[in-house]
C-alpha positions in Angstrom: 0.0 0.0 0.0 1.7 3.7 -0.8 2.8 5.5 1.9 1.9 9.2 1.3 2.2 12.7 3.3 -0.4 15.4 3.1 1.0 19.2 3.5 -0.8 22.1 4.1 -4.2 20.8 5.4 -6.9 21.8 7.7 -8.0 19.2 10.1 -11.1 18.3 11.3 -11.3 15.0 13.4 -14.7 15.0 14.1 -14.5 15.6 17.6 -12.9 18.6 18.4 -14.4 21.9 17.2 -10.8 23.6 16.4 -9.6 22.5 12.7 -6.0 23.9 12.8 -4.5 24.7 9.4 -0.9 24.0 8.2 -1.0 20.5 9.3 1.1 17.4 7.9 -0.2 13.7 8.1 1.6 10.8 7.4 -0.8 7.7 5.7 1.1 4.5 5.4 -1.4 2.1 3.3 -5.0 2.4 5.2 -3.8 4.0 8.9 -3.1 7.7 9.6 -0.2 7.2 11.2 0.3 11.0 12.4 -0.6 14.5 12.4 1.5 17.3 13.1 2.0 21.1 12.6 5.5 20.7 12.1 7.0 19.1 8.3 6.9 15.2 8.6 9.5 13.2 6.8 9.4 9.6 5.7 11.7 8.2 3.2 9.7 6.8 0.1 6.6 8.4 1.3 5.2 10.4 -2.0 4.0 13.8 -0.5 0.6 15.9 -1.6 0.1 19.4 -1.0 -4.0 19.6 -0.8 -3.6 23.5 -0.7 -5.2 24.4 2.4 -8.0 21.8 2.2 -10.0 19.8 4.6 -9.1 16.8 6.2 -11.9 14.9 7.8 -13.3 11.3 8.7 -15.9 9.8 6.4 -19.5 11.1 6.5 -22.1 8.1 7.0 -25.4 9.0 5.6 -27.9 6.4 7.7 -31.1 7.2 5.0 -30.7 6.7 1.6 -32.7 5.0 -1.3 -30.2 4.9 -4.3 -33.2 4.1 -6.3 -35.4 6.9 -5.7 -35.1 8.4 -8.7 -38.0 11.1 -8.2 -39.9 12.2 -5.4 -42.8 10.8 -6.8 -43.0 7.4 -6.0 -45.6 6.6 -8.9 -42.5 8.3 -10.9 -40.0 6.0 -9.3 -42.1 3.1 -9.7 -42.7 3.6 -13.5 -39.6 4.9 -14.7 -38.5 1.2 -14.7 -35.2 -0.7 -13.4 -32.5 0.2 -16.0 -33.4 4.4 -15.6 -33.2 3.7 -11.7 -30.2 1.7 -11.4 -28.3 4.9 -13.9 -29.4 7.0 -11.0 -28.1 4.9 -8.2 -24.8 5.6 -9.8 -24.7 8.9 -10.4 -26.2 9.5 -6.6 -23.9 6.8 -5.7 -21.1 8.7 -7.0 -22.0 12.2 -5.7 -22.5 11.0 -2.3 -18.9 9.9 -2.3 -17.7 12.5 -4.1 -18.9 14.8 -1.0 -17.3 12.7 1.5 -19.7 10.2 2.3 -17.8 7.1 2.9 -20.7 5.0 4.0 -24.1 5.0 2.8 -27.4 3.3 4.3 -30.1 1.9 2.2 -33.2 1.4 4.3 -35.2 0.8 1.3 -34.8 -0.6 -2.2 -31.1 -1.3 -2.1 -30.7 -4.4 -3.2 -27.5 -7.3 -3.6 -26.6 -7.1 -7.4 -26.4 -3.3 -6.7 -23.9 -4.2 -3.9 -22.3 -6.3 -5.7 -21.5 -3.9 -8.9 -20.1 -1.6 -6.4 -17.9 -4.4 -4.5 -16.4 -5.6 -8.1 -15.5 -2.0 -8.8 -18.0 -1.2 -11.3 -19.8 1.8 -9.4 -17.9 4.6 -7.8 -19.7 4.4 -4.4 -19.6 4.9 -1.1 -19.5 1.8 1.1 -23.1 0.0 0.3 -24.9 -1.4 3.4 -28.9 -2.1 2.5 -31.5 -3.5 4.0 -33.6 -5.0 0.7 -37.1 -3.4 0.4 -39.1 -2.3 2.7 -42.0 -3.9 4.4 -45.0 -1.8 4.5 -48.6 -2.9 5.2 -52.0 -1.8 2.8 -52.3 1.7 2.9 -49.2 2.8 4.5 -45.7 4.1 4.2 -45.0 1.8 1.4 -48.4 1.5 -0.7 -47.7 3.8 -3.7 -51.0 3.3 -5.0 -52.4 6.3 -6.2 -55.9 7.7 -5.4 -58.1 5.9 -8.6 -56.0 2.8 -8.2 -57.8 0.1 -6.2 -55.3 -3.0 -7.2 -51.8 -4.1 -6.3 -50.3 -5.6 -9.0 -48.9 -8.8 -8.4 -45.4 -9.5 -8.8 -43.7 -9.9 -5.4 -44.7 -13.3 -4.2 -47.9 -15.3 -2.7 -47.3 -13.0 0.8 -48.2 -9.8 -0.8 -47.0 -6.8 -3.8 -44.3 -4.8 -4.2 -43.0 -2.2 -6.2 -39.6 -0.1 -6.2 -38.9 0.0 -2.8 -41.3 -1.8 -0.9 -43.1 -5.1 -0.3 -46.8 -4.5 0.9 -47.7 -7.1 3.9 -50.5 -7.6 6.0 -50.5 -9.2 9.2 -48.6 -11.7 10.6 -48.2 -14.6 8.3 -47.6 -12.1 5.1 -45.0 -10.1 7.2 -43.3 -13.4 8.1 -43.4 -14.6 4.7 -41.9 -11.1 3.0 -39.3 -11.1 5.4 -38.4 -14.5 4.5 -38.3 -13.2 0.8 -35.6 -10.4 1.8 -33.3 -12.4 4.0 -31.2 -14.1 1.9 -29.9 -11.1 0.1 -28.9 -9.2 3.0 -27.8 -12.7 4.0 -25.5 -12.8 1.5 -23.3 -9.8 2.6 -22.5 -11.7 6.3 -21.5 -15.2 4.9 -18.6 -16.5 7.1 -19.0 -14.2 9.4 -21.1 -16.3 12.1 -23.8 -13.6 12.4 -27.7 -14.6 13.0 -30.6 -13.5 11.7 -34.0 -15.0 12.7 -32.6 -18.0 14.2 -30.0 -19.0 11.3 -26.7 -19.5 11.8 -24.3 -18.5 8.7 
């Protein structure tokens, strides 16, 4: 991993309400190893001059849909998979491009989006999701508009769904849809012992 000094930064470490200016920090692979107001020096370190710039930790943004592609969610829901997966990239990318190193998806995100970004073919932020949502007739999650007294089906036997959400009513349906969303987010803890409703990867 490089080894690289930063010159002439301001720091902000996210805890402290001073951000002094004129700062050096010294980044060996992954780990800052240190920050000072004096000149650092490490042989075969590359050094960067970030011209008076902010250093800072990651922002985590803990609300996100990356495939909310209006804020209409008839809009969203019609616009179709293809136009909402080109603007979970471009959000994607802006997000990280404004120092969000961790984004949440609490509805919609799904595993091949995860997946694209893991194999380096979205410039994200890291991708945590939680599948769609679970909503029940009429609520959060029903995008149904007023002259529309249908779901369509297309989710499964427990209910509908559309962009972001699965619609589920009572207990059996909500048992069922959540059954329907584990194993993708499943799929992201493999090996790494964790348990969700009972199983044990």
């Amino acid at each position: 991993m490089a080894r690289v000094v930063l010159t002439n930064a301001r720091v902000f470490d996210g805890i402290s309400s001073d951000c002094p200016e004129g700062m050096s920090v010294f980044i060996d692979g992954e780990t800052i190893c240190e920050i000072s107001a004096t000149p650092i020096n490490v042989v075969g370190a590359g050094e960067i001059d970030v011209g008076g710039g902010t250093l800072m930790p990651g922002l985590i943004d803990a609300h996100v849909h990356a495939y909310a592609c209006d804020v209409s969610t008839q809009k969203i829901d019609s616009a179709g998979e293809p136009y909402r997966t080109a603007h979970a990239i471009r959000m994607l990318g802006f997000a990280l491009g404004c120092g969000f190193t961790t984004v949440r998806d609490v509805a919609g995100g799904d595993y091949s989006l995860s997946q694209a970004i893991n194999d380096g073919l979205v410039r994200a932020p890291r991708f945590l999701y939680a599948g769609k949502a679970l909503s029940m007739t009429g609520g959060h999650g029903d995008f149904r508009q007023m002259s529309e007294f249908n779901h369509q089906q297309g989710y499964c036997s427990c209910g509908t769904s559309n962009a972001l959400c699965v619609i589920a009513d009572g207990i059996d349906e909500c048992i069922k849809a959540a059954r329907e969303e584990l194993p993708t987010r499943r799929a992201l803890h493999q090996g790494h012992g964790l348990r969700w409703g009972g199983i044990t990867d």
